[in-house]
DRENDO-1510 file (C-alpha; in Angstrom, 1 decimal, always signed):
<recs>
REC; n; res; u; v; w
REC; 1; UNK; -9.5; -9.9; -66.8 .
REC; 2; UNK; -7.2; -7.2; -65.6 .
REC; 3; UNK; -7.4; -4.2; -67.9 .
REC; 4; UNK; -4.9; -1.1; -68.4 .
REC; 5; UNK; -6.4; +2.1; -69.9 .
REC; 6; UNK; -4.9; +5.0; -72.0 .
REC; 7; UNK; -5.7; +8.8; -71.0 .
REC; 8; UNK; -5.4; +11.7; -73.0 .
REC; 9; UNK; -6.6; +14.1; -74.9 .
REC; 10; UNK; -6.8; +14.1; -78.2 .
REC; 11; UNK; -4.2; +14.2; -80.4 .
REC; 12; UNK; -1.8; +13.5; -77.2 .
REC; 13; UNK; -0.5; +10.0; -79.1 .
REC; 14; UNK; -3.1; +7.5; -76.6 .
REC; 15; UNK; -3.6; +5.2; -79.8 .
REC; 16; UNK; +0.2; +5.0; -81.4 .
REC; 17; UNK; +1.1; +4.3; -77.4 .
REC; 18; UNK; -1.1; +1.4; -76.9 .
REC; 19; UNK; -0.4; +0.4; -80.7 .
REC; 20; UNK; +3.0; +0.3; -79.9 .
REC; 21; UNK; +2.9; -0.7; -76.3 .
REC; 22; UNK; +0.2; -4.2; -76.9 .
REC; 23; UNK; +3.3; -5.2; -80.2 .
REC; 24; UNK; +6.2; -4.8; -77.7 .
REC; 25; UNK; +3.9; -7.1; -75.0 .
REC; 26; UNK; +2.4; -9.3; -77.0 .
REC; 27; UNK; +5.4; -10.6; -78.5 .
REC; 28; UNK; +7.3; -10.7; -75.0 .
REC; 29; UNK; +4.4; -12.1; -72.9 .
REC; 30; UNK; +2.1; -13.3; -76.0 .
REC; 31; UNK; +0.7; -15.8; -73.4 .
REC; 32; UNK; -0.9; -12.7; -71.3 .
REC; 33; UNK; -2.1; -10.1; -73.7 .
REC; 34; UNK; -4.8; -9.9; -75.7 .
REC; 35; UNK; -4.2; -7.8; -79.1 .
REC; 36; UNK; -7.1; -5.3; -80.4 .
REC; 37; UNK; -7.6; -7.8; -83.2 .
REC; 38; UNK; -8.6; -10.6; -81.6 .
REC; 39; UNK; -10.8; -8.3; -79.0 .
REC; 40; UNK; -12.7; -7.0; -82.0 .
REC; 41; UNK; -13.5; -10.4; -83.1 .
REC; 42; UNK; -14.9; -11.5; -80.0 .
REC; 43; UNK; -17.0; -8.0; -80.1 .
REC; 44; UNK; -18.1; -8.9; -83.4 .
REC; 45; UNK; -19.1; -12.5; -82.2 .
REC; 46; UNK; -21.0; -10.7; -79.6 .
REC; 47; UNK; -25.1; -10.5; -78.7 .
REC; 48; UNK; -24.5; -7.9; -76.3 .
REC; 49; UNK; -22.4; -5.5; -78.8 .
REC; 50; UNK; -24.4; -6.3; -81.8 .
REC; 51; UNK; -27.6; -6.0; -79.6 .
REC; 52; UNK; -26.6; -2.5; -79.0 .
REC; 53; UNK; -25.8; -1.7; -82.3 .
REC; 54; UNK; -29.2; -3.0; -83.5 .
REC; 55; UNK; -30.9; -0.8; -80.6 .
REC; 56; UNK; -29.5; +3.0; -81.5 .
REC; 57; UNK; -29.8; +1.8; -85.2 .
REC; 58; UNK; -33.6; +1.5; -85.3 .
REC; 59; UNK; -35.2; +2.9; -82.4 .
REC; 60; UNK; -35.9; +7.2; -83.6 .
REC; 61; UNK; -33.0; +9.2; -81.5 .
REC; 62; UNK; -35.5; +11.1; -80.2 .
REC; 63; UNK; -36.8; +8.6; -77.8 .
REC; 64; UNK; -33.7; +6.3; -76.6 .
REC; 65; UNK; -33.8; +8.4; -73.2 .
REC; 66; UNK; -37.1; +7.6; -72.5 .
REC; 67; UNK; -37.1; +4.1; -73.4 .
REC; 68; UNK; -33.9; +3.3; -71.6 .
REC; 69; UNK; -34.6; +5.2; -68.6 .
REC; 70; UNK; -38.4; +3.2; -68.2 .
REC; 71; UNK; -36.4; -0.3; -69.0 .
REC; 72; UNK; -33.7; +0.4; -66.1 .
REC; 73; UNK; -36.5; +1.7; -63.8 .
REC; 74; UNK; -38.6; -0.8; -64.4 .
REC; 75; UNK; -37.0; -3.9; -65.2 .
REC; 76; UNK; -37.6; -5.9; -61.8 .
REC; 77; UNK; -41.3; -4.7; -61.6 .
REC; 78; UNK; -42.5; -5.7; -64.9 .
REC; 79; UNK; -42.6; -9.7; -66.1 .
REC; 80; UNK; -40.4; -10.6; -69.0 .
REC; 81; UNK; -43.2; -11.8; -70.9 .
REC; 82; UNK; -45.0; -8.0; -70.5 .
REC; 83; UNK; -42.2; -6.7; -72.7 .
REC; 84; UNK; -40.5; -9.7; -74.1 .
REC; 85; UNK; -42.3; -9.3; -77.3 .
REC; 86; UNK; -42.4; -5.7; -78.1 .
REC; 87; UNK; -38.5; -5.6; -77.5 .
REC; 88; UNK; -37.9; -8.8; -79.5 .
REC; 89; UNK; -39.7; -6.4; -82.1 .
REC; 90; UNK; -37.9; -3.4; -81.7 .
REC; 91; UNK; -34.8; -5.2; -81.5 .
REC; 92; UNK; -34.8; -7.8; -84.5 .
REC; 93; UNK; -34.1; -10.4; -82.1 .
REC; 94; UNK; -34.8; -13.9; -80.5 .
REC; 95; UNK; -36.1; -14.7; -77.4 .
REC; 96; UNK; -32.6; -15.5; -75.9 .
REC; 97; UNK; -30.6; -12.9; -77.1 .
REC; 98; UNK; -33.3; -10.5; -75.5 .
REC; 99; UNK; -32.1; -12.2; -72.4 .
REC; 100; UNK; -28.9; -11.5; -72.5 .
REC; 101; UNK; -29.4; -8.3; -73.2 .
REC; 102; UNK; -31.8; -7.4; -70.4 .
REC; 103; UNK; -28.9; -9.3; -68.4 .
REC; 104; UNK; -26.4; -6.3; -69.5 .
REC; 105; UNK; -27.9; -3.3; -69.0 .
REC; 106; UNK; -29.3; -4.4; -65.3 .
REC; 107; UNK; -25.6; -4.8; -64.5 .
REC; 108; UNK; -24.4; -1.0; -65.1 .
REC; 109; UNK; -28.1; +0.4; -63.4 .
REC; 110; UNK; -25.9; +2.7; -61.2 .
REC; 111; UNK; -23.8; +3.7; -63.9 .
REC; 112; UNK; -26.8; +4.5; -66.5 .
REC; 113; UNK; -28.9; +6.3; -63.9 .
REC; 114; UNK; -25.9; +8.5; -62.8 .
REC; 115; UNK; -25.5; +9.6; -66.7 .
REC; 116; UNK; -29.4; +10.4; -67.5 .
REC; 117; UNK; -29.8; +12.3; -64.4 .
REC; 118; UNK; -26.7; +14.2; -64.3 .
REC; 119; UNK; -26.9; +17.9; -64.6 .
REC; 120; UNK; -23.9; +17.9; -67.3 .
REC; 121; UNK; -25.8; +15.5; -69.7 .
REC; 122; UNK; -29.0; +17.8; -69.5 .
REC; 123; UNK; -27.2; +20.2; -70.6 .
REC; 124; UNK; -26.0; +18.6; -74.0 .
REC; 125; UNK; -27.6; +19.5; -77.0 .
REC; 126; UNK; -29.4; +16.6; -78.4 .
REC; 127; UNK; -26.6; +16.0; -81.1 .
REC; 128; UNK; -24.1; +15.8; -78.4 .
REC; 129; UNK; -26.6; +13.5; -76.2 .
REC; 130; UNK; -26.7; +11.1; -78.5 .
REC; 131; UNK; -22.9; +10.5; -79.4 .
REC; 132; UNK; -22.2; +10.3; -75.5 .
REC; 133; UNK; -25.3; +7.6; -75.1 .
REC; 134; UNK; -23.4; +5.9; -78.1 .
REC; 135; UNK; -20.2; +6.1; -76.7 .
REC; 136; UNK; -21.0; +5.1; -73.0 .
REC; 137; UNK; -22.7; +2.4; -73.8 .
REC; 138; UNK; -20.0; +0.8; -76.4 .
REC; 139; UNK; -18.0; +1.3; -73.9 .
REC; 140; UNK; -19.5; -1.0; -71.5 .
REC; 141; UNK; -20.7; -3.9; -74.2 .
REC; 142; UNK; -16.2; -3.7; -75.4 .
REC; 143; UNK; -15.6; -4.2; -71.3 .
REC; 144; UNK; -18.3; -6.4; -70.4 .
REC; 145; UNK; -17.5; -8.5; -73.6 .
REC; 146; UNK; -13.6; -8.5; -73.1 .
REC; 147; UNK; -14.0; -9.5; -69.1 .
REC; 148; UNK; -16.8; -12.2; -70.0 .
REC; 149; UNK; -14.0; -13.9; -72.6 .
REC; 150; UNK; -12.2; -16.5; -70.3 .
REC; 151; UNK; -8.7; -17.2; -72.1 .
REC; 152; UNK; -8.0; -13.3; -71.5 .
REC; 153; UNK; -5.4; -12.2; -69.0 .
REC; 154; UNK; -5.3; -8.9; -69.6 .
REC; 155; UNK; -6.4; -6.4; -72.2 .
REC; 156; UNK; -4.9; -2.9; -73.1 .
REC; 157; UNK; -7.8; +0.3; -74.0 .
REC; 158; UNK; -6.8; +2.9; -75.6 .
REC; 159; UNK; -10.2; +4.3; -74.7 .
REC; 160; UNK; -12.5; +3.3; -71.7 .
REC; 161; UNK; -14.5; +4.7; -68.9 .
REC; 162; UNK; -11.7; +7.1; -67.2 .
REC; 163; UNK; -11.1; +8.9; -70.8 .
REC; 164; UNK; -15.2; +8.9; -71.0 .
REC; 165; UNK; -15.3; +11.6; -68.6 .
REC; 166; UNK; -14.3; +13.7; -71.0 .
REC; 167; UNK; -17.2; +13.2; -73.2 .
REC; 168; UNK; -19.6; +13.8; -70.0 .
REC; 169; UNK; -18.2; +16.7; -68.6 .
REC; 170; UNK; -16.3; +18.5; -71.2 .
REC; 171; UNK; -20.0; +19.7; -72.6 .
REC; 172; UNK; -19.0; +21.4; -76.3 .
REC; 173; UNK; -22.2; +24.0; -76.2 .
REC; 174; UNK; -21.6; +25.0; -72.8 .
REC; 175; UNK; -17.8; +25.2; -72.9 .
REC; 176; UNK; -17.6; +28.1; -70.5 .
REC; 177; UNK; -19.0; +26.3; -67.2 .
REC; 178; UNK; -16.3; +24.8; -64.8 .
REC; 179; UNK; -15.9; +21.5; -64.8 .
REC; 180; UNK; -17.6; +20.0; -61.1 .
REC; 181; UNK; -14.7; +17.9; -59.6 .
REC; 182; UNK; -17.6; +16.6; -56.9 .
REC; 183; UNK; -19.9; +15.0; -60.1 .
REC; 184; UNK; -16.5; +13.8; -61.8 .
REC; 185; UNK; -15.5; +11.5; -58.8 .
REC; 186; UNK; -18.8; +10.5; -58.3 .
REC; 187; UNK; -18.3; +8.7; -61.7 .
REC; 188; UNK; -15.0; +7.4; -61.6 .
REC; 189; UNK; -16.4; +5.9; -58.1 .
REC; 190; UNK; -19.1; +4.3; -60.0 .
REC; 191; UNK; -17.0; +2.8; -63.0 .
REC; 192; UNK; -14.7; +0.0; -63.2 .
REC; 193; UNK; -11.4; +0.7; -61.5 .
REC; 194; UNK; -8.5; -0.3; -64.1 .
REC; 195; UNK; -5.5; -2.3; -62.6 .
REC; 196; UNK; -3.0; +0.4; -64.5 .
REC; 197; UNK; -4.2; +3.8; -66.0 .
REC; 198; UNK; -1.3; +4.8; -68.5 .
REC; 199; UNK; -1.7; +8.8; -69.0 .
REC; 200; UNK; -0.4; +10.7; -72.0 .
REC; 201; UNK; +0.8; +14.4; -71.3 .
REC; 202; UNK; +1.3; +16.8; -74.4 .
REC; 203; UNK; +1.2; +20.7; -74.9 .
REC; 204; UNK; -2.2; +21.8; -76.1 .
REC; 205; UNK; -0.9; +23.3; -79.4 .
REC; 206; UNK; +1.2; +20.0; -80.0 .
REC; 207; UNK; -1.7; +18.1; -79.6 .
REC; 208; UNK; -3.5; +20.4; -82.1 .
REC; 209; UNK; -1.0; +20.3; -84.7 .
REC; 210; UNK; -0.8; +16.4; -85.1 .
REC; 211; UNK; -4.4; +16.4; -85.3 .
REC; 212; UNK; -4.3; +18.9; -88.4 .
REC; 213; UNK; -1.5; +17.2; -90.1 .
REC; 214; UNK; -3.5; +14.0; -89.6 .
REC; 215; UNK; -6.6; +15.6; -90.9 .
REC; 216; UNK; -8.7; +13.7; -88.6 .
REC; 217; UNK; -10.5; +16.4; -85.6 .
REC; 218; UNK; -12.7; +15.0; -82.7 .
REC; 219; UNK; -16.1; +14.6; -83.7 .
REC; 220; UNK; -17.3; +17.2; -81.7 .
REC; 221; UNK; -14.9; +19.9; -82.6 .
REC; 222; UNK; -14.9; +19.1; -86.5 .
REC; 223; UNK; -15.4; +22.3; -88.5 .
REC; 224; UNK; -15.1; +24.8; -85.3 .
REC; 225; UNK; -13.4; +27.9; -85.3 .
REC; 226; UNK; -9.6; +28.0; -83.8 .
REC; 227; UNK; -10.6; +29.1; -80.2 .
REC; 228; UNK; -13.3; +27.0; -79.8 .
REC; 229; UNK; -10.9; +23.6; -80.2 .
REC; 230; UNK; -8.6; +25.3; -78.0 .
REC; 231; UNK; -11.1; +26.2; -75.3 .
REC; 232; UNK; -12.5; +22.7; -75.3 .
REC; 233; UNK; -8.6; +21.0; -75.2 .
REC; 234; UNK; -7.7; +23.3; -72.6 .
REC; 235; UNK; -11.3; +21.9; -70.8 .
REC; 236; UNK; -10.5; +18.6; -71.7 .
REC; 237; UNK; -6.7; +19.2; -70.5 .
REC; 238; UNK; -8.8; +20.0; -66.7 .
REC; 239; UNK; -10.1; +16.7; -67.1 .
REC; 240; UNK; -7.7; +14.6; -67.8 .
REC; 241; UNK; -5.7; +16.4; -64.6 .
REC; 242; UNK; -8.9; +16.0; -62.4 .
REC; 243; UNK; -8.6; +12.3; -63.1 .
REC; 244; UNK; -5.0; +12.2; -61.9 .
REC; 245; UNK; -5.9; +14.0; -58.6 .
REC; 246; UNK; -9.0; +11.2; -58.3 .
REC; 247; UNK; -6.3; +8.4; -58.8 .
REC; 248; UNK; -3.6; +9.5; -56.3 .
REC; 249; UNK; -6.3; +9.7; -53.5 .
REC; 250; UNK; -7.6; +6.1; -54.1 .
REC; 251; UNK; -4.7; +4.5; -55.0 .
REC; 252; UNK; -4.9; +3.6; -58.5 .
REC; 253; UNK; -1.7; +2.9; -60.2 .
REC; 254; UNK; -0.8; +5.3; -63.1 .
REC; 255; UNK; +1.9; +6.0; -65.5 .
REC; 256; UNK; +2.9; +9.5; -66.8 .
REC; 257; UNK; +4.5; +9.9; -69.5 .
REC; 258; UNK; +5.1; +13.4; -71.5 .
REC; 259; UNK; +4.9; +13.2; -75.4 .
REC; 260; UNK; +5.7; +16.7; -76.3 .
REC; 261; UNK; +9.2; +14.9; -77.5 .
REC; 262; UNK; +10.6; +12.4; -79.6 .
REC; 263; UNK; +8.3; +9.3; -80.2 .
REC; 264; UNK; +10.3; +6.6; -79.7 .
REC; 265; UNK; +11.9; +8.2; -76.6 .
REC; 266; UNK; +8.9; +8.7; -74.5 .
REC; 267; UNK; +7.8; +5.2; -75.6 .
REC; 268; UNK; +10.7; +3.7; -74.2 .
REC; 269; UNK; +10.6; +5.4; -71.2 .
REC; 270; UNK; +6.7; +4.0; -71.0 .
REC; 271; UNK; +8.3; +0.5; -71.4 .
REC; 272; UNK; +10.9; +1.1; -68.7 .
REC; 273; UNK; +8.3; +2.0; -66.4 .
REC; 274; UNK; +5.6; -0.6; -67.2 .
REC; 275; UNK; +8.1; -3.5; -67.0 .
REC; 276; UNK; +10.0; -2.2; -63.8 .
REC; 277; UNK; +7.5; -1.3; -62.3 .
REC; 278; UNK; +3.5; -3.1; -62.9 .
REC; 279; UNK; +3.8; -5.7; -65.5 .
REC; 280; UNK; +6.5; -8.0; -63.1 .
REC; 281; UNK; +3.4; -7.8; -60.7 .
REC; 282; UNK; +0.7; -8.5; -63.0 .
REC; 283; UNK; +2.5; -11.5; -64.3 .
REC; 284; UNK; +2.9; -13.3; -60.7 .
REC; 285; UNK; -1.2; -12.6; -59.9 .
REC; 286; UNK; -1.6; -14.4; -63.2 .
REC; 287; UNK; +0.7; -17.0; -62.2 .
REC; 288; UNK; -0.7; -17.7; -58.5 .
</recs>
């Protein structure tokens, strides 16, 4: 599968772009591109995503870290048939949909350890621990799902691992410590590297506006006060520019396009780019 991810932060127009961007595609190269639709049913069809569902569902909040710090630590010491049972229990499931899953989360072990241990997660209130284990880990079950699927070419996210940093390191009860730019490469080492990261660049108070007239805030910043959401855009903002400076030093191809305009003329400059530039490529590696 090769995979192009949106960046941005909130309320910068990621999800209209890629909305807009995977129509224009699909119905030019409808033979490459997978549309959200069909990616959703194939998550749905799933074990691995509805695995994970089934695991934050019932097991108490309180104890996920534990449990899924032991199981990764453990995993190639202790026989299946040790904790076959007690998992099947815990997770509502048979005997080989336990395997699959055990398969999936001994495939991201450098990934998970690097997010329990870091300092910026131990910092999190246990509210905002939670949402991040949610999120990081749907994150891997929608890659590892799409990239498993073998009729896809190539998928478009409006959200994956690079705009995850900003849930790990934009920590929203410790907004005033400075983001580390060491621990936030040491991630995007550890991460799948995207074949195409299209960024989206608006003005903080833009990007605030459209999400008041949408009505619909960040989880995290629902219900704060005005200079709390702005301290954590301008944070997330830091982010989103430390993830730039990552990509230019290791040569991952990027986009940038400003959306503090007119819609429909930063989208077709996003078009002009993509198809001059990335998409002529992509088709001839298909093609090969």
């Amino acid at each position: 599968m090769i995979h192009i991810e949106f960046i941005g932060i909130s309320g910068s127009g990621k999800t209209i772009f890629s909305d807009k961007l995977e129509s224009h595609l699909i119905k030019k190269y409808d033979n490459y591109f997978l549309s959200k639709r069909n990616a959703r049913y194939i998550l749905n069809k799933s074990t691995k995503s509805l695995l994970l569902r089934t695991f934050f569902n019932i097991i108490p909040n309180i104890v996920i870290e534990k449990i899924l710090f032991y199981t990764f630590k453990n995993l190639k010491h202790i026989p299946n048939i040790i904790i076959e049972k007690p998992l099947c229990y815990i997770l509502n499931c048979s005997r080989q949909k336990l395997k699959g899953f055990l398969k999936f989360i001994t495939n991201d072990k450098k990934l998970t350890y690097f997010l329990l241990r870091s300092n910026e997660y131990r910092m999190m209130d246990r509210s905002s621990k939670i949402l991040v284990l949610r999120r990081f880990f749907n994150t891997m079950a929608k890659y590892q799902t799409i990239k498993d699927y073998p009729d896809t070419e190539i998928m478009i996210f409006d959200e994956l691992f690079y705009q995850r940093v900003i849930n790990i390191f934009v920590i929203i009860n410790k907004l005033k410590i400075n983001i580390n730019k060491e621990n936030v490469y040491e991630y995007l080492y550890l991460v799948p590297k995207p074949h195409l990261v299209i960024v989206i660049k608006s003005n903080i108070e833009i990007c605030k506006n459209r999400m008041y007239k949408r009505g619909m805030m960040p989880l995290r910043i629902k219900n704060k006060d005005d200079d709390t959401i702005n301290i954590f855009l301008e944070k997330c903002n830091m982010c989103i520019n430390i993830i730039i400076e990552w990509m230019q030093k290791n040569d991952v191809p990027f986009i940038l396009i400003d959306n503090d305009g007119e819609l429909e003329y930063s989208f077709k400059e996003l078009v002009n780019k993509l198809l001059s530039n990335k998409i002529i490529n992509i088709k001839n590696r298909l093609n090969r």
